[in-house]
TORPATOR-247982 format. One record per residue (C-alpha): x, y, z; residue in one letter; chain. Coordinates in Angstrom, 3 decimals. Layout:
// residues N
+----------+----------+----------+------+-----+
:        x :        y :        z : type : mol :
+----------+----------+----------+------+-----+
:        X :        Y :        Z :    A :   A :
...
+----------+----------+----------+------+-----+
***
This chain:
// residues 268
+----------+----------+----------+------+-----+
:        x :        y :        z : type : mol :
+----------+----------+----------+------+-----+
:  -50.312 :   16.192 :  -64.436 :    X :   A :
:  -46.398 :   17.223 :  -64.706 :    X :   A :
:  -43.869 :   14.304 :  -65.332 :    X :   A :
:  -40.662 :   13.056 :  -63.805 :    X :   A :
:  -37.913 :   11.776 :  -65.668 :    X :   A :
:  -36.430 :    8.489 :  -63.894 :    X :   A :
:  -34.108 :    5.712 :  -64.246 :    X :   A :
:  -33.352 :    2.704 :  -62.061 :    X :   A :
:  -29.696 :    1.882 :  -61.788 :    X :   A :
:  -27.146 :   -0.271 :  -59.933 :    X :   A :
:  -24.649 :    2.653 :  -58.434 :    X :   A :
:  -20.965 :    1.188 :  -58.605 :    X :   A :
:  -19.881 :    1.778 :  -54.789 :    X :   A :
:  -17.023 :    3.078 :  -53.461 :    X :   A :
:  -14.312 :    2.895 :  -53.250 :    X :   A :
:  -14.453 :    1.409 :  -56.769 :    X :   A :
:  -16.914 :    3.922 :  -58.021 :    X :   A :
:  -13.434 :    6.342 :  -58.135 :    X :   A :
:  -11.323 :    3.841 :  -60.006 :    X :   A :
:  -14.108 :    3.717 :  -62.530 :    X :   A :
:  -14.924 :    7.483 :  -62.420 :    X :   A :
:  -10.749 :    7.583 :  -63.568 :    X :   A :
:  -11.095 :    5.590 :  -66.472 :    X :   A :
:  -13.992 :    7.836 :  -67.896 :    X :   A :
:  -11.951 :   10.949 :  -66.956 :    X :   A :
:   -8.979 :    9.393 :  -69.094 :    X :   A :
:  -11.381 :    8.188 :  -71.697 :    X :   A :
:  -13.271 :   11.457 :  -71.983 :    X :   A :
:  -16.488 :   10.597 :  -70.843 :    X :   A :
:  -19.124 :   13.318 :  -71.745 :    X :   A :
:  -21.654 :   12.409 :  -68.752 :    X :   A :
:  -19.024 :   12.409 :  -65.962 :    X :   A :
:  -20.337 :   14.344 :  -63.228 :    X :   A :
:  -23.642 :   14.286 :  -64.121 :    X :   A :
:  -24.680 :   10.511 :  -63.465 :    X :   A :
:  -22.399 :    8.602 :  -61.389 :    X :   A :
:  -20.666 :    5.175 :  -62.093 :    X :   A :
:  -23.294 :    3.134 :  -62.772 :    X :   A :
:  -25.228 :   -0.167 :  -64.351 :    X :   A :
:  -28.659 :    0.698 :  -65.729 :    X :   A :
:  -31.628 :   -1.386 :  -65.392 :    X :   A :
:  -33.960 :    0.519 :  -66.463 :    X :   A :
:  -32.855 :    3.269 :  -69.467 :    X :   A :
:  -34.955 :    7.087 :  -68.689 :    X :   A :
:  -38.517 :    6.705 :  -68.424 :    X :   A :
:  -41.199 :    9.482 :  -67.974 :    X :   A :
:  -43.332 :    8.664 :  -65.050 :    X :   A :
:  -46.263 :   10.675 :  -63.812 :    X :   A :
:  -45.471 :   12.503 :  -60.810 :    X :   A :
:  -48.838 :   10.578 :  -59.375 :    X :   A :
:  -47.569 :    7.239 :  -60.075 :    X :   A :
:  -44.243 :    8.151 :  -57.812 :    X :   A :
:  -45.143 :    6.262 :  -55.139 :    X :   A :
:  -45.622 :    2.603 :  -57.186 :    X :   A :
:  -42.450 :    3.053 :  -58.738 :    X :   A :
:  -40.827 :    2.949 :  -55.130 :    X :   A :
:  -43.348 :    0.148 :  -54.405 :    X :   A :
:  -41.800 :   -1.555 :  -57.666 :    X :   A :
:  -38.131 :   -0.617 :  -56.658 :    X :   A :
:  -38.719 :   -1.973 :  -52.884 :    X :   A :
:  -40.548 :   -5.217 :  -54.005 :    X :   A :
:  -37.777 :   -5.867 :  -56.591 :    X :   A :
:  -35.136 :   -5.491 :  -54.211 :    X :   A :
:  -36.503 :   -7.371 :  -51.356 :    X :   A :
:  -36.292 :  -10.398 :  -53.535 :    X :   A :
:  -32.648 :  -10.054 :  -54.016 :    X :   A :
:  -29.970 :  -10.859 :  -52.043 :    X :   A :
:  -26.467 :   -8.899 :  -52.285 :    X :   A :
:  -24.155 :  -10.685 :  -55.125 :    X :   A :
:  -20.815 :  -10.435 :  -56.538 :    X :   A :
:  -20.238 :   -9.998 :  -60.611 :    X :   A :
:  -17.005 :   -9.202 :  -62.574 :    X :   A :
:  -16.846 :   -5.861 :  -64.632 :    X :   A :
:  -14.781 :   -6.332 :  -67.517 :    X :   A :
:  -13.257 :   -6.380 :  -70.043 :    X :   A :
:  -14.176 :   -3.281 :  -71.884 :    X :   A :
:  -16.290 :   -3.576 :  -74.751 :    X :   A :
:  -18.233 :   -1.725 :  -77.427 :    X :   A :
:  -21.243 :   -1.626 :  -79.466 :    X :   A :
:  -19.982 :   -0.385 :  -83.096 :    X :   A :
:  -21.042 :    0.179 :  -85.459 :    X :   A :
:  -24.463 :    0.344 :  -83.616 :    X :   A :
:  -23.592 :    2.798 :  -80.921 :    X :   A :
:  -20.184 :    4.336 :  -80.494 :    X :   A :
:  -20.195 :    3.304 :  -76.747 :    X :   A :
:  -17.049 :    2.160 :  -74.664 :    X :   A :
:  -18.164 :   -0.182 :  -71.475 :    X :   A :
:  -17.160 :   -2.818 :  -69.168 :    X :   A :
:  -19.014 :   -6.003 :  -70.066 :    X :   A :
:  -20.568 :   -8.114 :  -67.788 :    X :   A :
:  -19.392 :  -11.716 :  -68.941 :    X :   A :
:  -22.290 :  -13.110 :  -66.022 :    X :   A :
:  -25.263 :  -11.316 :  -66.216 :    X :   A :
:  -27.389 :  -13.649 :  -64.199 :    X :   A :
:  -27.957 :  -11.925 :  -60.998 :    X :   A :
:  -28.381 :   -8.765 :  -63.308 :    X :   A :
:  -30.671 :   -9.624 :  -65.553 :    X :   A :
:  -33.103 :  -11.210 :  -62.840 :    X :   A :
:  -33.071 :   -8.336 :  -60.768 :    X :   A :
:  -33.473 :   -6.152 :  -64.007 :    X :   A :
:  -36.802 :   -8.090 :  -64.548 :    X :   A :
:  -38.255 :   -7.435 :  -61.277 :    X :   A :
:  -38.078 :   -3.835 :  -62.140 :    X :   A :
:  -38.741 :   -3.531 :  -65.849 :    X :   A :
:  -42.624 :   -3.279 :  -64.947 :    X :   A :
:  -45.323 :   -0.490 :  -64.923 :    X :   A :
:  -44.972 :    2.681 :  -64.584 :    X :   A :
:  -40.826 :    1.681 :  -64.800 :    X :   A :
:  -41.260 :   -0.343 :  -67.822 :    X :   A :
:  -41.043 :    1.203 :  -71.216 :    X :   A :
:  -40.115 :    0.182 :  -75.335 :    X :   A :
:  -36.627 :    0.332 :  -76.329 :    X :   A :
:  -34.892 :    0.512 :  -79.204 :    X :   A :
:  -32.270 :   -2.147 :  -77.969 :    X :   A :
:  -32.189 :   -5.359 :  -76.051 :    X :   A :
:  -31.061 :   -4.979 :  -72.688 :    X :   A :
:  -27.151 :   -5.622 :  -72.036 :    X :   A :
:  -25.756 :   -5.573 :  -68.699 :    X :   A :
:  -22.758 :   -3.220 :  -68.756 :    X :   A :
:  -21.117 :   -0.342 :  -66.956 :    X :   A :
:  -20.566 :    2.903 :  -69.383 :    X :   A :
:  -17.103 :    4.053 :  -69.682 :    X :   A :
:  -17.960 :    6.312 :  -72.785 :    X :   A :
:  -20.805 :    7.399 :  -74.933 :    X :   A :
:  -20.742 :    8.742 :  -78.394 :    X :   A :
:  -17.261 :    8.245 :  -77.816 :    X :   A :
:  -14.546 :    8.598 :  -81.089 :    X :   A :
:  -14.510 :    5.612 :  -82.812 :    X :   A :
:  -10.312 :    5.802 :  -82.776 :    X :   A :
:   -9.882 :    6.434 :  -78.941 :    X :   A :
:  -12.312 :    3.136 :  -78.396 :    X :   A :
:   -9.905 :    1.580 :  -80.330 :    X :   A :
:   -7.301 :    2.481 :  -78.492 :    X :   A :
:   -8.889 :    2.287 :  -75.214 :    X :   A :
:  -10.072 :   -1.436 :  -76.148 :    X :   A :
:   -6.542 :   -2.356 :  -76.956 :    X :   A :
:   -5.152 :   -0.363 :  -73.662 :    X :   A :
:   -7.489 :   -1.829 :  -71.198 :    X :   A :
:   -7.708 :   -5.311 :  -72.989 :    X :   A :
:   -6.866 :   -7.227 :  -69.172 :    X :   A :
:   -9.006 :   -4.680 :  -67.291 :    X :   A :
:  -11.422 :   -7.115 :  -65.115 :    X :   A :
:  -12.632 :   -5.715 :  -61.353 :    X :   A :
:  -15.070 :   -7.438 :  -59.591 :    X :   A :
:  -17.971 :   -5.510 :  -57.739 :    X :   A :
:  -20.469 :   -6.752 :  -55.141 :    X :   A :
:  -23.702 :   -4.487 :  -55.196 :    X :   A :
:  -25.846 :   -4.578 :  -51.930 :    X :   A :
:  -28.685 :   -2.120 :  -53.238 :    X :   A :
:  -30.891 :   -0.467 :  -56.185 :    X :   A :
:  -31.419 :    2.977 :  -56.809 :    X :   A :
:  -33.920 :    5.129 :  -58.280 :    X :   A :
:  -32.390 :    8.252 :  -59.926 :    X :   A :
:  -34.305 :   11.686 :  -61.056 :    X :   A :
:  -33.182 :   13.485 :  -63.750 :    X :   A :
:  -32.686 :   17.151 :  -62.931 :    X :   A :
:  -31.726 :   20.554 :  -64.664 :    X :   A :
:  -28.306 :   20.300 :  -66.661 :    X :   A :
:  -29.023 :   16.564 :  -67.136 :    X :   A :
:  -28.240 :   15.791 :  -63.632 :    X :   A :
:  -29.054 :   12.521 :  -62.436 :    X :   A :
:  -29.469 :   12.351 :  -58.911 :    X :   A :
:  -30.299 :    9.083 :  -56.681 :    X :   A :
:  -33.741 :    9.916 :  -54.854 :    X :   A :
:  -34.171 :    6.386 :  -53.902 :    X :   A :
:  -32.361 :    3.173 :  -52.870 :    X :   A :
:  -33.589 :   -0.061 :  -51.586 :    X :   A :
:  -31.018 :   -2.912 :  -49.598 :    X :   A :
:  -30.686 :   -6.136 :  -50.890 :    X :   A :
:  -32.807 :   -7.786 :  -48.051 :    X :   A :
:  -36.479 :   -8.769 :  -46.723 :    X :   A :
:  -37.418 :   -5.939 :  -44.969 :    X :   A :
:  -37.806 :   -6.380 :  -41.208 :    X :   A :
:  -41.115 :   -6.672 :  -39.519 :    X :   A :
:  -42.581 :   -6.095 :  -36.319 :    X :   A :
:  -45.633 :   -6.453 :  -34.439 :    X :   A :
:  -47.230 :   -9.130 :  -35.977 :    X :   A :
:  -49.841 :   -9.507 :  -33.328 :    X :   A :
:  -50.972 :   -5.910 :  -33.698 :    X :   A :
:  -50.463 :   -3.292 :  -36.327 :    X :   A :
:  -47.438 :   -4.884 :  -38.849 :    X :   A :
:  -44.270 :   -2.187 :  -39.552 :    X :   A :
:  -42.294 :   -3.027 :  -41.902 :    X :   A :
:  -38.670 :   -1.411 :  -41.572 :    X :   A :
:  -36.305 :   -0.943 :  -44.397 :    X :   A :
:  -32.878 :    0.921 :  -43.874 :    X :   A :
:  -32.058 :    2.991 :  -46.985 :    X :   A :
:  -29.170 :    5.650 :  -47.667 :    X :   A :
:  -30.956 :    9.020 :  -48.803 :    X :   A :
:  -34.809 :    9.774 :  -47.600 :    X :   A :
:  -37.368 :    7.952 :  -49.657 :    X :   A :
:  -39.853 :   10.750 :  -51.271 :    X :   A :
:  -42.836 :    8.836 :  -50.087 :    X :   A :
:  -41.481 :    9.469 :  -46.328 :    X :   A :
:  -40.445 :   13.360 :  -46.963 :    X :   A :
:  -43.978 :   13.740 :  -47.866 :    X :   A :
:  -44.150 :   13.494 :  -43.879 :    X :   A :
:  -42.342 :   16.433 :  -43.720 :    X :   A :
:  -40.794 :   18.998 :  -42.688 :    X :   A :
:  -39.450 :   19.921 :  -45.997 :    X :   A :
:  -37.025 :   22.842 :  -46.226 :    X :   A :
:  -37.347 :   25.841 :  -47.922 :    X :   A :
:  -34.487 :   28.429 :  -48.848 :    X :   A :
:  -34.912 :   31.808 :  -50.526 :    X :   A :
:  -31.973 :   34.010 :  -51.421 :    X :   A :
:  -31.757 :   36.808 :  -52.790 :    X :   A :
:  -28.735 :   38.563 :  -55.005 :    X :   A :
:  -27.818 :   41.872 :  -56.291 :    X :   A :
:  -25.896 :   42.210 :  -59.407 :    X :   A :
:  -24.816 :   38.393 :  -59.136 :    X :   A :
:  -23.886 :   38.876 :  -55.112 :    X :   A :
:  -25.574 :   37.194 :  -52.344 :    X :   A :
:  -27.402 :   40.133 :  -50.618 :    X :   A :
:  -29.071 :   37.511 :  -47.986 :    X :   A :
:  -30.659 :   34.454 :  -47.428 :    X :   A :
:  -34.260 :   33.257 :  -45.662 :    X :   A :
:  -33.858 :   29.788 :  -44.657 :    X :   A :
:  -37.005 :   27.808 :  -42.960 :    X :   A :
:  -39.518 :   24.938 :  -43.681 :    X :   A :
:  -42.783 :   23.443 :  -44.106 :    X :   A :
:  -44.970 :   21.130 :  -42.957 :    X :   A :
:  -48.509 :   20.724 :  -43.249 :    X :   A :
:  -50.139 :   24.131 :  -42.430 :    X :   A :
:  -47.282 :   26.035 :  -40.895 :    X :   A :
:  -44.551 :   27.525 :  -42.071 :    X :   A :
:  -41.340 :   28.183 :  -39.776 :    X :   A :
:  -38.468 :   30.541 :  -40.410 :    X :   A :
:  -35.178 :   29.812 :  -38.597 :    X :   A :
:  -33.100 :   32.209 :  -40.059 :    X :   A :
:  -33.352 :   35.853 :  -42.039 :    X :   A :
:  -30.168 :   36.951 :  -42.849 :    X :   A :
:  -28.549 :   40.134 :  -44.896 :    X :   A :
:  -25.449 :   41.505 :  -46.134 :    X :   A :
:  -24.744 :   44.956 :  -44.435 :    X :   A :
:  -24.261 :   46.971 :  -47.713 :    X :   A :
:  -27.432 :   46.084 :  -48.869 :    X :   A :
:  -29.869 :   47.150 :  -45.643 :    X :   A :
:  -30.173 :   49.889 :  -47.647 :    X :   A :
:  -32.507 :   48.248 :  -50.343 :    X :   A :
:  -35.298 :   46.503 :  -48.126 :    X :   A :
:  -33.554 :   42.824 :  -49.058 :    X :   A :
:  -35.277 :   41.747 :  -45.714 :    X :   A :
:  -38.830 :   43.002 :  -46.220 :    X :   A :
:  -38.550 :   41.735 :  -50.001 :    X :   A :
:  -36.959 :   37.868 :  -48.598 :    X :   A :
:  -39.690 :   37.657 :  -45.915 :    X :   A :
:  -42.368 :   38.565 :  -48.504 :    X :   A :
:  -40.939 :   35.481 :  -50.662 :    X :   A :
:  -40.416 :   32.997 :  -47.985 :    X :   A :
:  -44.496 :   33.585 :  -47.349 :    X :   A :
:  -45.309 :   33.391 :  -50.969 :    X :   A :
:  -43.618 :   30.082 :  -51.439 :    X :   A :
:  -44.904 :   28.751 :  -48.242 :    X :   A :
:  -48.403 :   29.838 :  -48.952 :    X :   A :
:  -47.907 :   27.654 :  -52.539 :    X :   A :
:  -47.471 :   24.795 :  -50.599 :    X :   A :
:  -49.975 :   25.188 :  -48.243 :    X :   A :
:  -48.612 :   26.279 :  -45.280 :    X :   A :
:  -49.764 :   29.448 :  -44.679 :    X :   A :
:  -49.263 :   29.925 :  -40.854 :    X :   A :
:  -45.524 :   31.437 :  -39.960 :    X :   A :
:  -43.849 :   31.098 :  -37.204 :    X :   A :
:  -40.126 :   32.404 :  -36.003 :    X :   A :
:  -37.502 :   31.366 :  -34.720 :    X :   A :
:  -36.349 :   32.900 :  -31.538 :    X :   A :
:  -33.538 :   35.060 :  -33.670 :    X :   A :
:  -35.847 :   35.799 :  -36.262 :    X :   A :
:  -36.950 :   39.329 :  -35.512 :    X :   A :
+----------+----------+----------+------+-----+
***
């Protein structure tokens, strides 16, 4: 059973996430533009893919007990000699550290090498000298945030971390109580328990000698496979890009178990 790599995370909103995202620039943060501004609650964690699903259970239970709240960021802070880190501090962690509980549990929770302290990363493994100066330059830095939302981030290829999950600050709303119950939650990307639902899409292109030479674009869902587009440079008809993209687009599709194709009306 393959793993995911995941980490839960308050993401600093806009239009303060840019003001942040400046200081790390001018600080020389290593992991800028790879994981935006952020507070962690919960540091990477391997999950099993299987056990997906109750982390979101554990993100939108956690977050449904919360209410949206207002903390200060600042001043900027370190942890030398242990960890040559540069960070805003959070001098009133309350709100944090409760919500930070609700989360820290199975499959989310994990051992760690250092208590948890609330704090917003300017700089990791940062020179000790340009802390120092930083510390000294930024000594009246304070900004105060108001977070409305957790989100659950995936760690891709390059070290990317992506958000693949968020949950509101809020009870979620119910309805039909006297029959079947819904509950409805309003979130800001697609939760990966609903995409399951489908369709998901599915892009093959193809290059030649680091060009695009064309592009099959489509999706999936349950059975069937459905190909909106097949398209190819004309200096490469020549080499059968088409025959070898439609080939691939069924290959793929068939891995996922949709094995039926259908075409869209300018698919020849």
């Amino acid at each position: 059973m393959g793993r995911v790599r995941l980490g839960v995370a308050l993401l600093v909103p806009p239009p303060l996430d840019a003001e942040i995202d400046g200081l790390r620039r001018a600080v020389g943060d290593g992991a800028l533009g790879r994981i935006p501004a952020h507070l962690t609650l919960v540091p990477p964690v391997n999950v099993r893919e299987d056990r997906l699903s109750e982390a979101l259970a554990v993100l939108r239970t956690a977050a449904a007990a919360t209410r949206p709240f207002t903390t200060t960021l600042g001043p900027p802070s370190t942890f030398l000699p242990d960890n040559p880190t540069l960070h805003l501090r959070v001098p009133d962690d309350t709100a944090v550290r409760a919500l930070r509980d609700r989360v820290f549990v199975e499959p989310l929770a994990r051992s760690l090498t250092w208590p948890f302290v609330a704090h917003v990363t300017l700089a990791d493994e940062a020179d000790p000298e340009r802390i120092e100066a930083a510390l000294l330059a930024l000594t009246r830095y304070r900004v105060d945030v108001t977070f409305r939302r957790v989100h659950l981030l995936r760690e891709g290829p390059g070290r990317i971390w992506t958000p693949i999950a968020d949950a509101p600050f809020a009870a979620p709303g119910v309805i039909g109580r006297g029959g079947l119950p819904l509950e409805l939650t309003v979130t800001e990307v697609v939760d990966p328990d609903a995409a399951r639902l489908g369709p998901t899409r599915l892009v093959v292109t193809a290059r030649a000698e680091g060009a695009v030479a064309g592009y099959a674009d489509g999706w999936c869902q349950g059975r069937t496979a459905h190909l909106s587009a097949l398209v190819v440079a004309d200096d490469t008809l020549h080499l059968g890009v088409e025959d070898h993209l439609l080939a691939a687009f069924r290959s793929e599709a068939a891995s996922r178990g949709s094995g039926e194709l259908t075409r869209g009306p300018d698919v020849g």
